[in-house]
Structure formats: C-alpha cells, structure tokens
C-alpha angles and dihedrals in degrees: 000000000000121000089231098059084041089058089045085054096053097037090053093051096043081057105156094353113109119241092245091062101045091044084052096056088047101053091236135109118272080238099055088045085064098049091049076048094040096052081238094115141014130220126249121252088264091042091048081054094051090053106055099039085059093059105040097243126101124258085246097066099041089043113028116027129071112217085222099050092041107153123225124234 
C-alpha cells in the first residue's frame, strides 16, 4: 500500500490526540510518528505491530488494505 494512504490511516486514528502522546505510548519519537503521517517513512515490522495493537486493528487492515480495493469474502 502506498505510504501516503498509510499516513492517512494513521493520521485519521491519532484524530485530536498530539503527536507526543501518541509517539509516547508507542514507544517512538514525535518525529518518526510524522514521517509514518507524512508517507515519508514506513514502520518496521514491530513498530507496524505496535501500532495496530494500540489501536485495536491488525496490522493487515492499517498497512495492507486499501479501503477502496478491499476485497469480499
């Protein structure tokens, strides 16, 4: 999937929240959070998990699927 739409993703989830809080909980810098945002950078496998467990989503549906090519079944 696109970096772009990744960053969308993330940017979307993180909603009011700042960028500080959301990289504490995380366990990553505030910078590396806004590249992941910006489509500048992607997360390592670990950090992909992190994410999603956060969350609450699987690391299938923020980094691989696109929302618009979403497959049935």
């Amino acid at each position: 999937m696109d970096r772009k739409v990744i960053g969308a993703k993330l940017m979307k989830l993180r909603g009011k929240n700042s960028r500080s809080v959301i990289a504490n909980k995380l366990d990553i810098s505030e910078s590396t959070l806004a590249m992941y945002e910006s489509g500048h950078r992607t997360p390592r496998d670990e950090i992909k998990i992190r994410i999603a467990n956060y969350y609450n989503k699987t690391v299938q549906e923020l980094f691989f699927e696109d929302q618009q090519h979403k497959t049935c079944g």
